[in-house]
PDB file of N, CA, C and O in Angstrom, chain B, residues numbered from 101:
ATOM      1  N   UNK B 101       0.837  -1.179   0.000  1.00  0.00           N
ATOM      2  CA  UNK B 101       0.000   0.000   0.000  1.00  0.00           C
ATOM      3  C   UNK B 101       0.881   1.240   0.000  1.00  0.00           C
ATOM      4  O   UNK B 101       1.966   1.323   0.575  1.00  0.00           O
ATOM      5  N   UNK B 102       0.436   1.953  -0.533  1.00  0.00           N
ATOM      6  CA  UNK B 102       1.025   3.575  -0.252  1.00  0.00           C
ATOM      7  C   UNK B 102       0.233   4.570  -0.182  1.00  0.00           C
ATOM      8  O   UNK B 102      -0.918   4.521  -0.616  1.00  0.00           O
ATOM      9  N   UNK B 103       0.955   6.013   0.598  1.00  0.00           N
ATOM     10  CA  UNK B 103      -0.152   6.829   0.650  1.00  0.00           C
ATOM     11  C   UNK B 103      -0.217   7.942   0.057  1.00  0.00           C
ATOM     12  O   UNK B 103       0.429   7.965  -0.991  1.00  0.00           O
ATOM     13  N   UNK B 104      -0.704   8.799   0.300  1.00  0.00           N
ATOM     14  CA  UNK B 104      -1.519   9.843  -0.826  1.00  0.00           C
ATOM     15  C   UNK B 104      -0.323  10.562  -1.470  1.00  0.00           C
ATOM     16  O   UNK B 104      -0.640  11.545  -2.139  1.00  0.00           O
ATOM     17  N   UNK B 105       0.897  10.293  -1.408  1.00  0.00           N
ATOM     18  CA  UNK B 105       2.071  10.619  -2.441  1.00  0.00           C
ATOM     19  C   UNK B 105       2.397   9.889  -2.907  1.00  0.00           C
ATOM     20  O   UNK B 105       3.193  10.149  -3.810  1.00  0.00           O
ATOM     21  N   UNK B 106       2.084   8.624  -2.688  1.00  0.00           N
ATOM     22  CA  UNK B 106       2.580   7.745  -3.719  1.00  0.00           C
ATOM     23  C   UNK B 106       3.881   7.149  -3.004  1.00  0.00           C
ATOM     24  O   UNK B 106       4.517   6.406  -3.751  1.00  0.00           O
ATOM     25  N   UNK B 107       4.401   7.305  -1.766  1.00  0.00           N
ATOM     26  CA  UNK B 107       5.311   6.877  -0.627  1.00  0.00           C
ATOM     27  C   UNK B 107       4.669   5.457   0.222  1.00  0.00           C
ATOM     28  O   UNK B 107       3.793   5.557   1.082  1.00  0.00           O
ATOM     29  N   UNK B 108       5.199   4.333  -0.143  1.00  0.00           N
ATOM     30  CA  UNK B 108       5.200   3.193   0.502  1.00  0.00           C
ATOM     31  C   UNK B 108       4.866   2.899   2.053  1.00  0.00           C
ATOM     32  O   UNK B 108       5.916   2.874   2.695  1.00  0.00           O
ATOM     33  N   UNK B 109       3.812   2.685   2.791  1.00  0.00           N
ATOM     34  CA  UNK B 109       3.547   2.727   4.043  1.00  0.00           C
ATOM     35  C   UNK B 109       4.317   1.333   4.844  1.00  0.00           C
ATOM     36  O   UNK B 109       4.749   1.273   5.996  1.00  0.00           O
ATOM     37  N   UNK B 110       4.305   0.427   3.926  1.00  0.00           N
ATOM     38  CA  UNK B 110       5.456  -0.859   4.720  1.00  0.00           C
ATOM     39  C   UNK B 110       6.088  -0.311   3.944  1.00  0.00           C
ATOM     40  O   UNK B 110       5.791   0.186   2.857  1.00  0.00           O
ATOM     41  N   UNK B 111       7.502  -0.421   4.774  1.00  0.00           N
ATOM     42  CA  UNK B 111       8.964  -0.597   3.889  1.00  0.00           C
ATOM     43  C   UNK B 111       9.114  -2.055   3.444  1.00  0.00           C
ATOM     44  O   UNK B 111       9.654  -2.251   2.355  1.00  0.00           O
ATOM     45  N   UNK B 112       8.701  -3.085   4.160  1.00  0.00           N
ATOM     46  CA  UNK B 112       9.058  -4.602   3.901  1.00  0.00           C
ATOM     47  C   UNK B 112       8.008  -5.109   3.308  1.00  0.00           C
ATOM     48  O   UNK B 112       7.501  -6.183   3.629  1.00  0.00           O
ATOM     49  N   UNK B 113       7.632  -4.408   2.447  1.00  0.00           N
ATOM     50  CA  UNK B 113       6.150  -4.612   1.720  1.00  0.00           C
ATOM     51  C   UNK B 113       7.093  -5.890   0.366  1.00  0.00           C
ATOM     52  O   UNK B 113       8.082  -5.552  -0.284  1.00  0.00           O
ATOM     53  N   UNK B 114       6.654  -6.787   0.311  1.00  0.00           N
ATOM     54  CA  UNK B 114       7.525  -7.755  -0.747  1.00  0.00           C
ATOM     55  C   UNK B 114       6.757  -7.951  -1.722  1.00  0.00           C
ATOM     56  O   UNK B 114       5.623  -8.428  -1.769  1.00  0.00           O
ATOM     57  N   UNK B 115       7.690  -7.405  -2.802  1.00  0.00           N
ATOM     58  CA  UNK B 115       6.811  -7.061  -4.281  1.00  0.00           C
ATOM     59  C   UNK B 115       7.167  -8.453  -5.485  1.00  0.00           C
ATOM     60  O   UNK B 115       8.288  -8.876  -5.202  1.00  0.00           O
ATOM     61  N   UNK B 116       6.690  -9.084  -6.438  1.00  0.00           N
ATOM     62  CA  UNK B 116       6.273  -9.579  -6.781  1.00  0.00           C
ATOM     63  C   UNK B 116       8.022  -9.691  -7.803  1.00  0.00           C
ATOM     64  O   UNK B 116       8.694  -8.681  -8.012  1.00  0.00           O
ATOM     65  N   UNK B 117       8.362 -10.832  -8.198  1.00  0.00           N
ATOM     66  CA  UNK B 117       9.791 -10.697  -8.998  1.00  0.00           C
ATOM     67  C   UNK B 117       9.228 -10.493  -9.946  1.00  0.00           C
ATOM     68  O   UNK B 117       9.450  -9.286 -10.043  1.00  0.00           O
ATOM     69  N   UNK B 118       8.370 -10.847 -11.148  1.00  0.00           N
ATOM     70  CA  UNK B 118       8.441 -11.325 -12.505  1.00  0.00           C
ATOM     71  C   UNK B 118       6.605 -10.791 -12.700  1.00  0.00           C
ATOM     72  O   UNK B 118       5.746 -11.633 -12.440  1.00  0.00           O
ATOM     73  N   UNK B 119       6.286  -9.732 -13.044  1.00  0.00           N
ATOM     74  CA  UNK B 119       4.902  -9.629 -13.702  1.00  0.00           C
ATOM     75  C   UNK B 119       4.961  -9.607 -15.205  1.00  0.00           C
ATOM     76  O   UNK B 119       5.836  -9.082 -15.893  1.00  0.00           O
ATOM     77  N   UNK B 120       3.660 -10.403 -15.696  1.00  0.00           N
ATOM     78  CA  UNK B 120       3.594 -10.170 -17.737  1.00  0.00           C
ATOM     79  C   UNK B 120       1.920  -9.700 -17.381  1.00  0.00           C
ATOM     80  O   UNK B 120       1.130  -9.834 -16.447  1.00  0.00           O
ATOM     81  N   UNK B 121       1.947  -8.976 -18.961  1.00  0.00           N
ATOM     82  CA  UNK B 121       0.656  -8.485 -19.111  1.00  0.00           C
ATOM     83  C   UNK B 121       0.759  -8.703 -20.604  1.00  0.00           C
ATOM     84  O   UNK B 121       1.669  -9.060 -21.352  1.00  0.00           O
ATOM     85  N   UNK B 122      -0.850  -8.264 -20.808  1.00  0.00           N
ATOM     86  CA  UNK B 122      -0.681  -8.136 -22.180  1.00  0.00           C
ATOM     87  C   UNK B 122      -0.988  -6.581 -22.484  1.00  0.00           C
ATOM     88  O   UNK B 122      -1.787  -5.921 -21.820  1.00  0.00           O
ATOM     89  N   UNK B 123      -0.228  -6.069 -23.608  1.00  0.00           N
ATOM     90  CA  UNK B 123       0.148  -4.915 -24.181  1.00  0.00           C
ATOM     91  C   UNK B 123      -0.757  -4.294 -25.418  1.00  0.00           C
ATOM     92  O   UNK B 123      -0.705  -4.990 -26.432  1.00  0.00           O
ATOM     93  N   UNK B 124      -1.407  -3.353 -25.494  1.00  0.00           N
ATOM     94  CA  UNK B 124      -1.576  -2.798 -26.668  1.00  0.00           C
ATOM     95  C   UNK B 124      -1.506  -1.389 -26.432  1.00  0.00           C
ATOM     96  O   UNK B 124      -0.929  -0.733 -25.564  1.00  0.00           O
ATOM     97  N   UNK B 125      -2.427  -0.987 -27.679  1.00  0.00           N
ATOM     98  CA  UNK B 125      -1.937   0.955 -27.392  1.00  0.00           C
ATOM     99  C   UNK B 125      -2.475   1.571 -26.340  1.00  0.00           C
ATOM    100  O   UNK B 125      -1.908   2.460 -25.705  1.00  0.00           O
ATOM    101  N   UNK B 126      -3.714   1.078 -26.083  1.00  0.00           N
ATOM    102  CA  UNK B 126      -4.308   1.809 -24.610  1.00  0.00           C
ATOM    103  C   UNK B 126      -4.139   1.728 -23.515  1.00  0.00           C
ATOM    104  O   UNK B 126      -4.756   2.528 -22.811  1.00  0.00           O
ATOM    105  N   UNK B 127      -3.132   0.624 -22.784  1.00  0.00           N
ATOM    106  CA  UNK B 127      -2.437  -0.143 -21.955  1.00  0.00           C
ATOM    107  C   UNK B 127      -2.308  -1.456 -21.309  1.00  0.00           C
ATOM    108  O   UNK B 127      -3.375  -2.037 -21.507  1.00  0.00           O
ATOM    109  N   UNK B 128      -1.707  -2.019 -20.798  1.00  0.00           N
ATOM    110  CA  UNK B 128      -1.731  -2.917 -20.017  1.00  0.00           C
ATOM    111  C   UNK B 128      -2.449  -3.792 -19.534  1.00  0.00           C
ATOM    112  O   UNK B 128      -3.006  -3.100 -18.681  1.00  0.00           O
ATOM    113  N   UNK B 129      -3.045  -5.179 -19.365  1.00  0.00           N
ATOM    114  CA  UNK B 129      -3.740  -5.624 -18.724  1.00  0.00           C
ATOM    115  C   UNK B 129      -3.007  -7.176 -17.808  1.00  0.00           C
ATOM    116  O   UNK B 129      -2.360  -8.147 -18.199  1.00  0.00           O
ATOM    117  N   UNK B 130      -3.428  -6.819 -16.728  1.00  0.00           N
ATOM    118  CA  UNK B 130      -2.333  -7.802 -15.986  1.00  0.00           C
ATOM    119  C   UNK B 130      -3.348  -9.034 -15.305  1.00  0.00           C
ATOM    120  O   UNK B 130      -4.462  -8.602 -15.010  1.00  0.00           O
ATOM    121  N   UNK B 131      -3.116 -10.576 -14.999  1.00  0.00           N
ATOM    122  CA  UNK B 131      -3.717 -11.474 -14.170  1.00  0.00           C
ATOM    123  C   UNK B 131      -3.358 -11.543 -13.639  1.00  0.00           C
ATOM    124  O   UNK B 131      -2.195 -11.936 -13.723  1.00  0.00           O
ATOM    125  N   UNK B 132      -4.196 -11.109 -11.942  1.00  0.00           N
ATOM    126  CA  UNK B 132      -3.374 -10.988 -10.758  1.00  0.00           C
ATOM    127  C   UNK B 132      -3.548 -12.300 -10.403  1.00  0.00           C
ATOM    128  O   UNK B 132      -2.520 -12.690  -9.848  1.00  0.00           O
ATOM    129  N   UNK B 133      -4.595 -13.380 -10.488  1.00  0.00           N
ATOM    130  CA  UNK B 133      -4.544 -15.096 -10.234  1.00  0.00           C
ATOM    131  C   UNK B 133      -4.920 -15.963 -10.800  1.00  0.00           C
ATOM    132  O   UNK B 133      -5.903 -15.956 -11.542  1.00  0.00           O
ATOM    133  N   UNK B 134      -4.048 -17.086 -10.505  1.00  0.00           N
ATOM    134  CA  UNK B 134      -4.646 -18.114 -11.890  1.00  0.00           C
ATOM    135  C   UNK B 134      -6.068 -18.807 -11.392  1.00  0.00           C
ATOM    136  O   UNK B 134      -7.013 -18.064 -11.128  1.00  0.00           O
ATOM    137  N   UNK B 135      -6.209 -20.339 -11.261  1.00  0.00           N
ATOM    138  CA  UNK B 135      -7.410 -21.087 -11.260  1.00  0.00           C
ATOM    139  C   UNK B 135      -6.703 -21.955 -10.626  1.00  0.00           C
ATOM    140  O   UNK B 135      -5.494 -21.925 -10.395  1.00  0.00           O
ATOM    141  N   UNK B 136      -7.754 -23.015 -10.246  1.00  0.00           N
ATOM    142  CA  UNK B 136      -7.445 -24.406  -9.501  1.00  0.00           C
ATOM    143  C   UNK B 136      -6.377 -24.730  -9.939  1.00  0.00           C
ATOM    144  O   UNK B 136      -5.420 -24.903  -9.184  1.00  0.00           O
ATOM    145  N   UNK B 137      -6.259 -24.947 -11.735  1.00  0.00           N
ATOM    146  CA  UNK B 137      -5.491 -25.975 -12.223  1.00  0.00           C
ATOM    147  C   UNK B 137      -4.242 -25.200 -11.880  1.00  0.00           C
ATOM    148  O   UNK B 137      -3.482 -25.594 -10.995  1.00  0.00           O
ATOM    149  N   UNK B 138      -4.054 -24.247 -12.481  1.00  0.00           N
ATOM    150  CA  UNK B 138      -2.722 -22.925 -12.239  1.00  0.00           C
ATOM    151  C   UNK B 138      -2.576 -22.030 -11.598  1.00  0.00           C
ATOM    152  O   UNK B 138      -2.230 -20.922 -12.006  1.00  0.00           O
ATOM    153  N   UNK B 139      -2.833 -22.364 -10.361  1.00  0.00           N
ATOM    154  CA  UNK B 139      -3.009 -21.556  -8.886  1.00  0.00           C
ATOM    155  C   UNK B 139      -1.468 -20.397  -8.453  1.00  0.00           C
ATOM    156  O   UNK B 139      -0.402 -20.882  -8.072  1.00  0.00           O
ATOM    157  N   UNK B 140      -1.605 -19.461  -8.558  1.00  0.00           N
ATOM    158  CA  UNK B 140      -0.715 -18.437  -8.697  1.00  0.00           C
ATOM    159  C   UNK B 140      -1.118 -17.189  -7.924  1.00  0.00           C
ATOM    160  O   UNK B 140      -2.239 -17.505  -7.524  1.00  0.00           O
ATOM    161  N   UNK B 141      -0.892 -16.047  -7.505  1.00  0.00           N
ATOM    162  CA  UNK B 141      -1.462 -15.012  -6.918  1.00  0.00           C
ATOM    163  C   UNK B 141      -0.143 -14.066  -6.986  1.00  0.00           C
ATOM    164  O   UNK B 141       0.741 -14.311  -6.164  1.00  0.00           O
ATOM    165  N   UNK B 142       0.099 -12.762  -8.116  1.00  0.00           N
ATOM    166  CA  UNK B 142       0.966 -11.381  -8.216  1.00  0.00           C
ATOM    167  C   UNK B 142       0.550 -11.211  -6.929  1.00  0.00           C
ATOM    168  O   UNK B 142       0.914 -12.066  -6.122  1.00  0.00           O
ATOM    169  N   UNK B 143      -0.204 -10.208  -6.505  1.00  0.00           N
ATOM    170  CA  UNK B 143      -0.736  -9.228  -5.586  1.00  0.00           C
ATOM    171  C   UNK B 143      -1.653  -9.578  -4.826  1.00  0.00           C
ATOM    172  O   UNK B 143      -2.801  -9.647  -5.264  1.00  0.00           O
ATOM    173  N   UNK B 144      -1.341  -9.900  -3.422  1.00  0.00           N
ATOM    174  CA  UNK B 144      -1.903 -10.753  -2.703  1.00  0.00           C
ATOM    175  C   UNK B 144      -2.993  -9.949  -1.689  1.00  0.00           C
ATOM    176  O   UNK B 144      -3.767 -10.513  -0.915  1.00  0.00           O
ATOM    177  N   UNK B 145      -2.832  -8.201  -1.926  1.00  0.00           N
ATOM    178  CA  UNK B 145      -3.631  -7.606  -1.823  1.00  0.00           C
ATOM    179  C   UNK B 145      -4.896  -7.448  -2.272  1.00  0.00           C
ATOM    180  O   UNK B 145      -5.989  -7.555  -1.717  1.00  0.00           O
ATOM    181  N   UNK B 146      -4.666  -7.260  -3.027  1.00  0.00           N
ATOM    182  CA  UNK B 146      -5.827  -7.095  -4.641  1.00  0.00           C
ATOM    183  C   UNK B 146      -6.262  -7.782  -4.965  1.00  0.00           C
ATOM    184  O   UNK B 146      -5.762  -8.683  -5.640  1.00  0.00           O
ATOM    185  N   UNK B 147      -7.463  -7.674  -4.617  1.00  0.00           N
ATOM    186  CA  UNK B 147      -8.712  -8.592  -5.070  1.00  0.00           C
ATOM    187  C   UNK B 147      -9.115  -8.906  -6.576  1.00  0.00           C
ATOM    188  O   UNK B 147      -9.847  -9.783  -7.036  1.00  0.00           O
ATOM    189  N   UNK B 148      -8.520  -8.073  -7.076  1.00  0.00           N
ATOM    190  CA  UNK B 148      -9.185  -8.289  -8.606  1.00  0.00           C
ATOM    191  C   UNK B 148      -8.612  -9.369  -9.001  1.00  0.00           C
ATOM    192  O   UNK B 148      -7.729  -9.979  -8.398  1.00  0.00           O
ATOM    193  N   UNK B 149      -9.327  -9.770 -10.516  1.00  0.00           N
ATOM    194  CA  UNK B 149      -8.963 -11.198 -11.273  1.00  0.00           C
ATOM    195  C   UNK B 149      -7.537 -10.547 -12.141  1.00  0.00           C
ATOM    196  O   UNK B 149      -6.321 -10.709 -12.041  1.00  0.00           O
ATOM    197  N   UNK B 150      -8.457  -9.730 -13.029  1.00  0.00           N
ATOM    198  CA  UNK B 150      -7.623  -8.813 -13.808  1.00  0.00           C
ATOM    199  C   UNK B 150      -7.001  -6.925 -13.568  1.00  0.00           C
ATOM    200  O   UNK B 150      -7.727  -6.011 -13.960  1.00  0.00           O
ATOM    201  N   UNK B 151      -5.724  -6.654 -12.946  1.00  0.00           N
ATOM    202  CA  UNK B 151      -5.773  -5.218 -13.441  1.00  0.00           C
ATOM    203  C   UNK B 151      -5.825  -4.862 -14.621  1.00  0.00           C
ATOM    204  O   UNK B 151      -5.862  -5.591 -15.612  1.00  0.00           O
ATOM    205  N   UNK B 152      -5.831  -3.034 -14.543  1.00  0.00           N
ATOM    206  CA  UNK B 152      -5.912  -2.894 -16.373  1.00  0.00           C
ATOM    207  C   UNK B 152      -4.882  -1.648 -15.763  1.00  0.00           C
ATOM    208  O   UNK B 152      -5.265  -1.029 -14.770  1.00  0.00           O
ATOM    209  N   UNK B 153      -3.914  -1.401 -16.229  1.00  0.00           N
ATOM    210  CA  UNK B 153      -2.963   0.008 -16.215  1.00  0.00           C
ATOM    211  C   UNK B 153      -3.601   0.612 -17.968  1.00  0.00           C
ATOM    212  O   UNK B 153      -3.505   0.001 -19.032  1.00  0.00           O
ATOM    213  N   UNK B 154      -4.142   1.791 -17.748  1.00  0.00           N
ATOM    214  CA  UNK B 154      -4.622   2.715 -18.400  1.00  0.00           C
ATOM    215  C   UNK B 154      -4.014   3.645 -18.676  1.00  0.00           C
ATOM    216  O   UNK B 154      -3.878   4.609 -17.922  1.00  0.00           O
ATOM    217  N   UNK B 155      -3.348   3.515 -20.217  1.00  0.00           N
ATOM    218  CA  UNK B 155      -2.816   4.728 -20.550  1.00  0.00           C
ATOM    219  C   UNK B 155      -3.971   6.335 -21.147  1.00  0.00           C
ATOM    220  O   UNK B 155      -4.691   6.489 -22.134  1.00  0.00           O
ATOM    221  N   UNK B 156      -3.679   7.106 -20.145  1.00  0.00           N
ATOM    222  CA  UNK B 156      -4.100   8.479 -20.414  1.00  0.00           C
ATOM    223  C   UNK B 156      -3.330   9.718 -20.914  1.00  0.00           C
ATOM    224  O   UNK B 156      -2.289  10.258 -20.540  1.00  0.00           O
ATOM    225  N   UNK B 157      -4.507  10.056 -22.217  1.00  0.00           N
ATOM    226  CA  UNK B 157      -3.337  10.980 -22.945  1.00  0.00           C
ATOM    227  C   UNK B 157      -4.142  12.661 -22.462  1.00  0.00           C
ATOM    228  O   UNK B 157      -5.352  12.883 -22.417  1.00  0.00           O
ATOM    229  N   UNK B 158      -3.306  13.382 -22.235  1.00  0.00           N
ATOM    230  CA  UNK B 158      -4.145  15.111 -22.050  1.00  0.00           C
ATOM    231  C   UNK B 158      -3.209  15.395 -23.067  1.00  0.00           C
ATOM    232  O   UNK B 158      -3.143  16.527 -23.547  1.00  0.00           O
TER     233      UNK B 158
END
């Protein structure tokens, strides 16, 4: 977690070695866990199935 600057609230917060996503022009979409058969978990926080990192253009 971090807080409203974007500054890490654990220091021993243990981050994940190896993330893949898939890529196109609008951004990112990441599987934070697999299934029974391929049981895995990135972010053991985060509830979601899938993130999406969203590229925004101004």
């Amino acid at each position: 977690m971090v807080d409203s600057e974007g500054n890490a609230i654990d220091k021993n917060l243990s981050l994940p070695d190896e993330i893949q996503g898939s890529l196109d022009k609008n951004g990112i979409m990441i599987q934070n866990y697999g299934n029974a058969m391929n049981d895995y978990e990135k972010f053991t926080e985060c509830g979601l199935k899938y993130i999406s990192l969203i590229k925004v253009v101004k």
